[in-house]
KEMARDREN-147945 format. One record per atom (N, C-alpha, C): x, y, z. Coordinates in steps of 0.2 Angstrom, whole numbers, plus 5000, padded with zeros to 4 digits. Example, Ala and Ser with C-alpha at 12.3 -4.5 7.8 and 13.67 -1.06 7.14 Angstrom:
# residues 2
506649725039 506249785039 506649845039 506449895035 506849955036 506450005039 
//
This chain:
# residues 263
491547195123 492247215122 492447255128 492147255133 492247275142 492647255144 492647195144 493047125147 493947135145 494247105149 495047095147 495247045146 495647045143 495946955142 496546935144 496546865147 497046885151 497246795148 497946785146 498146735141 498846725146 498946655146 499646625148 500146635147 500646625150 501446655147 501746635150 502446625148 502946575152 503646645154 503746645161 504246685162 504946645162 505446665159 506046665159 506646685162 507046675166 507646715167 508046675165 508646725166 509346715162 509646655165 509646595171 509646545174 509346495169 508746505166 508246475162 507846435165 507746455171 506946445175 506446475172 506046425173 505346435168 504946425174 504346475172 503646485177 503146505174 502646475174 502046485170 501546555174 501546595170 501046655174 500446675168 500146725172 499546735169 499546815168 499446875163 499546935162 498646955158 498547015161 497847025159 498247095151 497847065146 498047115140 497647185139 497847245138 497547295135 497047275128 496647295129 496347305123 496547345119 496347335112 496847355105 496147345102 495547395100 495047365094 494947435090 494747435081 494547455077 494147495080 494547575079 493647635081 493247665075 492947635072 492647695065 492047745068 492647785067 492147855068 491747875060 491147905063 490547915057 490247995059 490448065057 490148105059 489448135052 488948145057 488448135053 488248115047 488348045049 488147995041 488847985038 489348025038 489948015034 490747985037 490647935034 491247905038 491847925036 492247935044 492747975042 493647945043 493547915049 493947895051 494047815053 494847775055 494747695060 495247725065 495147735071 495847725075 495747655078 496447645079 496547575083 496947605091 496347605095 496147625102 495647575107 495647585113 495647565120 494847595121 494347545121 493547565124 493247575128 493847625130 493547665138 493647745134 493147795141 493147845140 492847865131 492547825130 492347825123 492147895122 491547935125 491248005125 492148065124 492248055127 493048085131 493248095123 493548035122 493948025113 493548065106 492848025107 492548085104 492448135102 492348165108 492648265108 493248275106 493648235109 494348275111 494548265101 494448205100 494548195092 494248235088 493548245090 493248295085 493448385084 493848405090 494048455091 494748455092 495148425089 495848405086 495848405081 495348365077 495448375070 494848445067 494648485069 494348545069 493748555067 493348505069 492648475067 492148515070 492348535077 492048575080 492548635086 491948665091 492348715089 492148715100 491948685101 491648675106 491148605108 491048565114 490948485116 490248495116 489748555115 488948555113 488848555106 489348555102 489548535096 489148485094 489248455099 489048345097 488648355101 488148335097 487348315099 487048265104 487748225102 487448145105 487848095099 487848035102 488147985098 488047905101 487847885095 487847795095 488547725093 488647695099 488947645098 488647585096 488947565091 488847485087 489447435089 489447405094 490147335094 489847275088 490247285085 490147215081 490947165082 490847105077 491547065077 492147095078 492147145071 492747175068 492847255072 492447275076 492747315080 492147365083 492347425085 491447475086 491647525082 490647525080 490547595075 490447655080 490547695079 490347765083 490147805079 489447845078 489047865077 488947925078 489147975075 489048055079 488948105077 488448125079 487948175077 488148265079 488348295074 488748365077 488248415074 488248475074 487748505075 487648535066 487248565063 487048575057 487948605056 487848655057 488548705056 489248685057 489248615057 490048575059 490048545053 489548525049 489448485041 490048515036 489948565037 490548585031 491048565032 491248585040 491948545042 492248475040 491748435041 491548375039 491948345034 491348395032 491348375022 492148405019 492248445022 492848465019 493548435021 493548415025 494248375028 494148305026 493648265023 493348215020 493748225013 493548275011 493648265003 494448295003 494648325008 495548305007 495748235010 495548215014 495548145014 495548095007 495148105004 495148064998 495248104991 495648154992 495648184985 496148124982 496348124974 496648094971 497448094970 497948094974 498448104976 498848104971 498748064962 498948044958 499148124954 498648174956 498448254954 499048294959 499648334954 500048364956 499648414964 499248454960 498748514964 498448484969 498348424967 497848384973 498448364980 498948354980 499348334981 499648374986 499848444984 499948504987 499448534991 498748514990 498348534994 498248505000 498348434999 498448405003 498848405010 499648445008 500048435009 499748525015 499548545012 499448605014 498948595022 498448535019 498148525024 498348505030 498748455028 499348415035 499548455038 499848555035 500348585040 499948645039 499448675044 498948705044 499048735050 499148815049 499348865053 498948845061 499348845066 499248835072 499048885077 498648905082 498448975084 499048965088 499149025090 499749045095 499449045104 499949005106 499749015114 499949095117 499349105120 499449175122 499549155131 499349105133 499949095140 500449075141 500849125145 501549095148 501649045152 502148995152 501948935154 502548965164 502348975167 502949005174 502948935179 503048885177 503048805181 503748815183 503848805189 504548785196 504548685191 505348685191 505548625188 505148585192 505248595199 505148545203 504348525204 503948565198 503048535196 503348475190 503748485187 503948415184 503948345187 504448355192 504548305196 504148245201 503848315202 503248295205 502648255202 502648295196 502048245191 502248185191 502948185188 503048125184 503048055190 503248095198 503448025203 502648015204 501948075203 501248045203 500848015199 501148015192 500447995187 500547915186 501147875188 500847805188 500647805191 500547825199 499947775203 499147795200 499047855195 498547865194 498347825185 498847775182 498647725177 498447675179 497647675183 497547595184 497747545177 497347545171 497547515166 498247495165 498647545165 499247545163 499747475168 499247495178 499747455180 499547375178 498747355176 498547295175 498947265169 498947295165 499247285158 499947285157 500347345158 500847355158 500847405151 500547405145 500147445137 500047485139 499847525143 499447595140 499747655140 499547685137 500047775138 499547815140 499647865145 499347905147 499547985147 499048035147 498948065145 498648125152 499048145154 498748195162 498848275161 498348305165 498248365165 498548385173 499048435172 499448445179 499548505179 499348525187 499248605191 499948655188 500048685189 500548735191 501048715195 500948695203 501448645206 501548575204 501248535199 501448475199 500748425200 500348435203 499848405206 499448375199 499548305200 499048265192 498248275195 497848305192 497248325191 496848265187 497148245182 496548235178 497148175173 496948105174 497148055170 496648035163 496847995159 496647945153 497047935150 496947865149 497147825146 496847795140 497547755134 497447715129 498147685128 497947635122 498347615120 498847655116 498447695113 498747745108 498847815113 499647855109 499547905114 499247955112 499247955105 498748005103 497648015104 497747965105 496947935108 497047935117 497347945119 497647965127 497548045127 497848075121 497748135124 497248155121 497148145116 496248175116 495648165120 495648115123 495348095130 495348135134 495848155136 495948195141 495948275136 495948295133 495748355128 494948345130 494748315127 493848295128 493648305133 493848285138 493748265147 493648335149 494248375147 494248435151 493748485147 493548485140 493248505136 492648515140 492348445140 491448405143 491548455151 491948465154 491848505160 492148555161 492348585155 492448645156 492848665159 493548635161 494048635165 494748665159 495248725162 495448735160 496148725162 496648745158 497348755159 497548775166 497348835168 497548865174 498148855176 498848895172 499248885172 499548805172 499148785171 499648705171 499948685165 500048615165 500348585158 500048515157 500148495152 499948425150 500648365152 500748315152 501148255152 500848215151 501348195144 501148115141 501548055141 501447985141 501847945143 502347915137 502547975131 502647955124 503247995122 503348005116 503748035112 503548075112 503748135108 503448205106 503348225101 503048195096 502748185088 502448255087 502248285081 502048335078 501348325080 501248285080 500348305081 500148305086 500648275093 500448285099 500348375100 501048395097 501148455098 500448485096 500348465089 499748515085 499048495093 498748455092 498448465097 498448475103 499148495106 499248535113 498948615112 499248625104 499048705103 498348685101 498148665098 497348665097 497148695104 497148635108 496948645116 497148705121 497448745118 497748805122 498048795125 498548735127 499148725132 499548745131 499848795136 500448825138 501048795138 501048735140 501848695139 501448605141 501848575134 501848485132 502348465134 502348415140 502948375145 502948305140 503348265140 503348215134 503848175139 503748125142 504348045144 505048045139 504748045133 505148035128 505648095123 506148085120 506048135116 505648175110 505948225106 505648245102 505648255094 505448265089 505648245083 505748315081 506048335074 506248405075 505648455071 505248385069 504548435064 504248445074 504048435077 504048435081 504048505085 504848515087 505048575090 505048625086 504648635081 504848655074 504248685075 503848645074 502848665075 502548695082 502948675089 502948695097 502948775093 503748785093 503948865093 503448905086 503248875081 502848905079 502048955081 502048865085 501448895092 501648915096 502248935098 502348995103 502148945110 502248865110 502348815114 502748785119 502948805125 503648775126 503448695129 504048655129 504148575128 504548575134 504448515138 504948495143 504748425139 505348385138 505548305132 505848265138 506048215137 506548155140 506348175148 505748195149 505548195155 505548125159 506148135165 506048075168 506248085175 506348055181 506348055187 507148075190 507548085188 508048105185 508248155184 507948205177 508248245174 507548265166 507548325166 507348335160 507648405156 507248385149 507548435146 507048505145 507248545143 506748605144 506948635136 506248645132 506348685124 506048735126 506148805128 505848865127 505648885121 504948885120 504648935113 505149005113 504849045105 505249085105 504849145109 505149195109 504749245114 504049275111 503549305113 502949305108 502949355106 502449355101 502549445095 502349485100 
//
């Protein structure tokens, strides 16, 4: 599942000239994650940077607490997609177990139902850096991070996910199909190497979804840059986290959400 596929297709213009070309496709395949024996999750993500997602995923959803956490891990490709195998250390089991059993509690039970609910919206640590970025490190990211999406320019699919200095300077790329599997990669990346914010910010090639947000503050980022806009559970959970958002970041123009001041 290394390989790309690259499939025929007929270009069109508005004249109605036709030309037959040839386009290499991203991959799209089934990931089930399995942490110690117990399977827990499928994301439908891109099989690269596999070690990267793993982290960045297990320390998103709060499984561990650090990337020595994870002991080691086995890949299985089969027809229907790859298994992933991973072994976290004795003291991450309860995490495990317990984010599993609200995954499958009975939804049908009022209480269960509500706990669940409690699960999803699960206090967030508060960013203790101020984010002091000159607009013009926006700018600058965004005119640099495509030359830095190989994937993205072969395909044209992918969204990415970059770790950028104080002035602008992209640092640190990956890539997926999914943007939420984009940034955990690069949440993991920096994790495995110990690489930190250092005043910088993150920039994603997506929308500014609530979970992006949630694991920008998991990660201790100071401020979440988003292509796209934002949703209001969104800016709603940033300034909870004391996270400030630059949204419809584009080449052009962007907009800037100040967090609110910190306690």
């Amino acid at each position: 599942m290394t390989s790309f596929p690259i499939t025929g297709f007929r270009r069109i213009t508005p004249d109605g000239a036709c030309t037959a070309v040839e386009r290499i496709l991203a991959q799209e395949v089934p990931l089930a994650f399995e942490f110690n024996g117990i399977g827990y999750a499928v994301l439908m993500g891109s099989p690269s940077d596999i070690g990267d997602l793993i982290t960045g995923f297990a320390y998103s959803e709060r499984l561990i607490t650090q990337s020595q956490d994870i002991l080691g891990f086995d890949t299985h490709e089969t027809d229907q997609g790859i298994l992933l195998r991973v072994h976290l250390a004795d003291d991450c089991s309860p995490h495990v177990l317990d984010r599993v059993r609200h995954r499958v509690a009975d939804s049908s039970c009022g209480l269960c139902g509500i706990e669940n609910l409690t699960q999803a919206m699960r206090p967030l640590p508060r960013i203790q850096q101020t984010a002091r970025i000159k607009y013009s490190a926006f700018f600058r990211a965004l005119k640099d991070i495509y030359a830095k999406q190989p994937l993205n320019r072969a395909t044209g699919a992918m969204h990415a996910a970059a770790l950028c200095s104080a002035d602008g300077e992209v640092l640190l790329v990956r890539e997926d199909v999914g943007r939420h599997n984009a940034f955990d990669k690069l949440i993991g990346a920096m994790l495995v190497a110990g690489r930190q914010w250092d005043g910088g910010f993150a920039l994603l090639s997506s929308r500014c979804s609530y979970d992006l947000v949630e694991k920008a503050a998991l990660a201790h980022c100071p401020l979440l840059a988003t292509i796209s806009a934002p949703t209001d559970l969104a800016v709603r959970r940033a300034q909870e986290a004391g996270l400030d958002l630059v949204v419809l970041a584009r080449e052009d123009s962007i907009l800037r959400i100040a967090a609110p001041p910190k306690p």
